[in-house]
PAVEXNU-146924 format. One record per residue (C-alpha): residue number from 1; residue in three letters; x, y, z. Coordinates in steps of 0.05 Angstrom, whole numbers, plus 5000, padded with zeros to 4 digits. Layout:
// residues N
ATOM    k    r     X     Y     Z
ATOM  NUM  ALA     X     Y     Z
...
END
This chain:
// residues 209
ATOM    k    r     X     Y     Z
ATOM    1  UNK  5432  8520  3723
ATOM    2  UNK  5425  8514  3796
ATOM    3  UNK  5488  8473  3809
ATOM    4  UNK  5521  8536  3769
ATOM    5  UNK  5492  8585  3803
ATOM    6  UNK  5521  8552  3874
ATOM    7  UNK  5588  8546  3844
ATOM    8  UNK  5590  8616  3828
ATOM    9  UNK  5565  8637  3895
ATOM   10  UNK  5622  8592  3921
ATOM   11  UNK  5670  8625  3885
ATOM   12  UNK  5645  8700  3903
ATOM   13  UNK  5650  8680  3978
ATOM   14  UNK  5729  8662  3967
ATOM   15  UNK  5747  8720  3929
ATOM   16  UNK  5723  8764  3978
ATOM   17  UNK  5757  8725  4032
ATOM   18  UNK  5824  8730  3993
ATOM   19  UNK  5825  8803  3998
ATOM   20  UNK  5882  8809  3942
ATOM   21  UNK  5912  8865  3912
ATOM   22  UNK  5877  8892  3844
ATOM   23  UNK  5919  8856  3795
ATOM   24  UNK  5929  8796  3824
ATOM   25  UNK  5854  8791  3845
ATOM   26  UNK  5851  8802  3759
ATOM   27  UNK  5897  8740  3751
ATOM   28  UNK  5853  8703  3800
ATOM   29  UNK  5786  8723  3774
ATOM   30  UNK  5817  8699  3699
ATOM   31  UNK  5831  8634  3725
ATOM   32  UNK  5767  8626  3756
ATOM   33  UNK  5723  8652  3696
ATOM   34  UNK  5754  8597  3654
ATOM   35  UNK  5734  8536  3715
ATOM   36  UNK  5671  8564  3702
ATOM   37  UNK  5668  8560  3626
ATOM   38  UNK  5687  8494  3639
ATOM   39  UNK  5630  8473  3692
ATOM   40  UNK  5576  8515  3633
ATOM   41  UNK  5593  8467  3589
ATOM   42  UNK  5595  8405  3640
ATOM   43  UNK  5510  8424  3651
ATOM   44  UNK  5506  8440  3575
ATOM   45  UNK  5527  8375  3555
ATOM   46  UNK  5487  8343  3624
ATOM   47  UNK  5553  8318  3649
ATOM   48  UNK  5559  8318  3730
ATOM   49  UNK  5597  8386  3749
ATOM   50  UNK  5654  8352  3789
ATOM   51  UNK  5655  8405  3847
ATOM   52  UNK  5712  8382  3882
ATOM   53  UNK  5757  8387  3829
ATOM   54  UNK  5739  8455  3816
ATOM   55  UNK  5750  8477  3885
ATOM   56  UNK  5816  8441  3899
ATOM   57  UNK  5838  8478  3832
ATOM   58  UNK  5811  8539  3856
ATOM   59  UNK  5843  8536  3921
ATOM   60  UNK  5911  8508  3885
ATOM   61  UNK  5907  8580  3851
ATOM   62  UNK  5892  8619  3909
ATOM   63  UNK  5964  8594  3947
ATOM   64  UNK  5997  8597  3890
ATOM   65  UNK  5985  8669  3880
ATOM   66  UNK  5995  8684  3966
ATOM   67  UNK  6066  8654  3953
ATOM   68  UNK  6077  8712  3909
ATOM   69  UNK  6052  8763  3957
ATOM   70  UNK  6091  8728  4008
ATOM   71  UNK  6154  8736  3963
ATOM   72  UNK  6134  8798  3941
ATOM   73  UNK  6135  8834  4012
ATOM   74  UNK  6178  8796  4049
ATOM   75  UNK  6228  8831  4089
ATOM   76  UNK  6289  8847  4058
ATOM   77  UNK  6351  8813  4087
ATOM   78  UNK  6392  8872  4132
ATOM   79  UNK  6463  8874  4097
ATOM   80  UNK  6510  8869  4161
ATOM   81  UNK  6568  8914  4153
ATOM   82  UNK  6636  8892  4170
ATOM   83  UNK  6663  8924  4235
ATOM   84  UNK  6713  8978  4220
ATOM   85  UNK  6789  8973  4239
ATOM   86  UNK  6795  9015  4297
ATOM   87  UNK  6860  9063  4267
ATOM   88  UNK  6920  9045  4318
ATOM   89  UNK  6930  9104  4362
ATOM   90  UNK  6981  9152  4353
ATOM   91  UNK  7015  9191  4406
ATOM   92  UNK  7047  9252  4407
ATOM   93  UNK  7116  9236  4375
ATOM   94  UNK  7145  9296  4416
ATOM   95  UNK  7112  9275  4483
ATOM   96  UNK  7150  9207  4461
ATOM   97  UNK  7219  9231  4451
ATOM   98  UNK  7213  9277  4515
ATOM   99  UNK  7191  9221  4556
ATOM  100  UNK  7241  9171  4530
ATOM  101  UNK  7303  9219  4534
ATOM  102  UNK  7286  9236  4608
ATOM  103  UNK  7281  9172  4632
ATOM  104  UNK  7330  9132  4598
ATOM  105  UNK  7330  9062  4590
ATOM  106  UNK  7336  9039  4657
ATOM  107  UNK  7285  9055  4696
ATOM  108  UNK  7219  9018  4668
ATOM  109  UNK  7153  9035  4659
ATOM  110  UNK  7132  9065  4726
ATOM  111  UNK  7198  9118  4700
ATOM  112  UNK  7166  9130  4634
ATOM  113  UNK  7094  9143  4670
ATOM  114  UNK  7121  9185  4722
ATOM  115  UNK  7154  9235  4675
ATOM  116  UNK  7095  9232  4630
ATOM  117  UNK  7044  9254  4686
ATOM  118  UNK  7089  9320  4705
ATOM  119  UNK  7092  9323  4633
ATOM  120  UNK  7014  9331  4633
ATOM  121  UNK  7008  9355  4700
ATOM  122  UNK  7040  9418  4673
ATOM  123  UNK  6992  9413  4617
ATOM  124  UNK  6934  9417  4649
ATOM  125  UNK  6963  9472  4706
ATOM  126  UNK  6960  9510  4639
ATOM  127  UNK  7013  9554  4664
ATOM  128  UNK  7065  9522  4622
ATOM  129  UNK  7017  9516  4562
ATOM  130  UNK  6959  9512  4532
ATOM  131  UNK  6986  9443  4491
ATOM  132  UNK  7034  9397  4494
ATOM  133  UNK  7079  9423  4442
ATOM  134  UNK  7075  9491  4483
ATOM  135  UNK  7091  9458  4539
ATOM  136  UNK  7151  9404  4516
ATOM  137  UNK  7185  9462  4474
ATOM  138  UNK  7180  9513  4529
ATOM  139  UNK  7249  9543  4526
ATOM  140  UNK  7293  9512  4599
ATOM  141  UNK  7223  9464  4611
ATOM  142  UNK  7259  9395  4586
ATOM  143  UNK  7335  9401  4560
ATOM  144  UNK  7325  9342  4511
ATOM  145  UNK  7263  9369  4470
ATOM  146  UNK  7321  9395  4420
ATOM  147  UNK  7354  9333  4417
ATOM  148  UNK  7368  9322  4351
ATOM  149  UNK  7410  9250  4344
ATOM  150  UNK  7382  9184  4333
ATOM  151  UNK  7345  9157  4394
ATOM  152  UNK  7306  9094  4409
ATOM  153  UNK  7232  9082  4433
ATOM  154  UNK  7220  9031  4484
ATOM  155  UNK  7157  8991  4479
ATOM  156  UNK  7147  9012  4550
ATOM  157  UNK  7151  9082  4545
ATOM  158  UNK  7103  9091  4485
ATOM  159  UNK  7056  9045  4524
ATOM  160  UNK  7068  9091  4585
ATOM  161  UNK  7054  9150  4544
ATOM  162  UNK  6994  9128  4505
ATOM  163  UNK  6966  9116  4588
ATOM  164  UNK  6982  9180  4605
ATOM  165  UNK  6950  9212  4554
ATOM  166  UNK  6888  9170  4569
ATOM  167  UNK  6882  9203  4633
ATOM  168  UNK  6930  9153  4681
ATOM  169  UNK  6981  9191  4731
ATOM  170  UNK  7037  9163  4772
ATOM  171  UNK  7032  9229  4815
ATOM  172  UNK  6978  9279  4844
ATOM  173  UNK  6969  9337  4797
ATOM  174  UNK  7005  9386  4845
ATOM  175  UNK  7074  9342  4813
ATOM  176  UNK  7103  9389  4761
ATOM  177  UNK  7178  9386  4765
ATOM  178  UNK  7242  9327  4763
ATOM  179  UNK  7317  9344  4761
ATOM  180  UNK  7369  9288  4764
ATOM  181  UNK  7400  9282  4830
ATOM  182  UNK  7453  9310  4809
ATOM  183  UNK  7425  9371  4789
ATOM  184  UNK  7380  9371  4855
ATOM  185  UNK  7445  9379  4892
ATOM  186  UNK  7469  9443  4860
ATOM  187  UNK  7401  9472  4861
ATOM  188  UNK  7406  9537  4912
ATOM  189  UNK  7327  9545  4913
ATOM  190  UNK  7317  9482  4947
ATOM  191  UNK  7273  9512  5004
ATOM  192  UNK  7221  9526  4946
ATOM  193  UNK  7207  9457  4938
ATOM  194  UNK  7178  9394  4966
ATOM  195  UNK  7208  9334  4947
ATOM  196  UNK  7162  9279  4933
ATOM  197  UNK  7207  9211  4910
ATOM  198  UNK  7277  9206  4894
ATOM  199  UNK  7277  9148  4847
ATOM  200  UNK  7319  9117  4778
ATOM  201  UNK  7373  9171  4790
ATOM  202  UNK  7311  9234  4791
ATOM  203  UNK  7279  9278  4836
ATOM  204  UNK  7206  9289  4832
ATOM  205  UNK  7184  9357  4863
ATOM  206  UNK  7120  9402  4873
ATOM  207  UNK  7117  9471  4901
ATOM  208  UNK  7136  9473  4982
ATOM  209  UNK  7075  9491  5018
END
């Protein structure tokens, strides 16, 4: 009975080294109580207890059941979620047609962009406005917001547009008005502005100082 009594002492020590949860340290004391039924009857019938086996067996138990934990709590794998299509932005449709009308076709995109920026210049003066449809539809502001044939956007001017709105300027923010050249000539109030470029047939003004 002594060889029993150190192969139960031996098994003791490793359960309290396993430090399991409750029902698998259940499962594992099961499997052990029957390695030990088996090593009562070895000394019963004076057979040599064969030690090793029972401890490889043992042992073959314990990492069997720390797979399982390790299963068991292992982190979960992070789902990666797909990256969103940004929606494609949208500028103002009448900022567009304004912008486009004034300019023509002509004159490029440094035209579109500099019509756009008194556009928003006047915006942001507030005097004009307190938005851009306020300020586009203002009655005498721009001749061509009640335009009302078919027209054609140029790649350039929505692109010119969509900068402006973003916060680029072809002008200082004192730039708030443009007449063709034409209609520069017959103005009689000329002293009461500045004239800041004279370009693609338009003159660009701000207040005379």
């Amino acid at each position: 009975m002594k060889e029993l009594k150190i192969f139960i002492t031996i098994t003791i020590i490793i359960i309290a080294l396993v430090s399991l949860p409750v029902f698998l340290m259940q499962e594992l004391k099961d499997e052990m109580q029957i390695q030990i039924d088996e090593l009562k009857a070895q000394i019963q019938g004076n057979e040599a207890p064969d030690v090793d086996s029972y401890i490889a067996d043992l042992q073959e138990q314990i990492d069997a059941i720390r797979d399982d934990l390790t299963v068991m709590h292992a982190e979960p794998t992070p789902t990666i979620e797909p990256t969103p299509t940004p929606e494609p932005f949208e500028c103002d449709k009448e900022l567009l047609k304004v912008v486009q009308l004034e300019a023509g076709y002509s004159g490029g995109y440094d035209c579109y962009l500099a019509i756009a920026s008194v556009v928003f210049n006047q915006l942001e003066n507030g005097y004009w406005g307190d938005n851009l449809h306020e300020v586009l539809s203002r009655p005498f502001n721009f001749s061509v917001y009640d335009y009302n044939h078919d027209w054609i956007l140029a790649d350039k001017c929505k692109q010119a547009c969509i900068d402006a709105t973003n916060g680029k300027r072809y002008f200082s923010d004192d730039v708030y008005f443009f007449r063709t050249e034409s209609s520069y000539k017959a103005m009689r109030n000329k002293s009461d502005y500045e004239v800041v470029l004279v370009k693609w047939g338009i003159v660009f003004m701000r207040h005379a100082k």
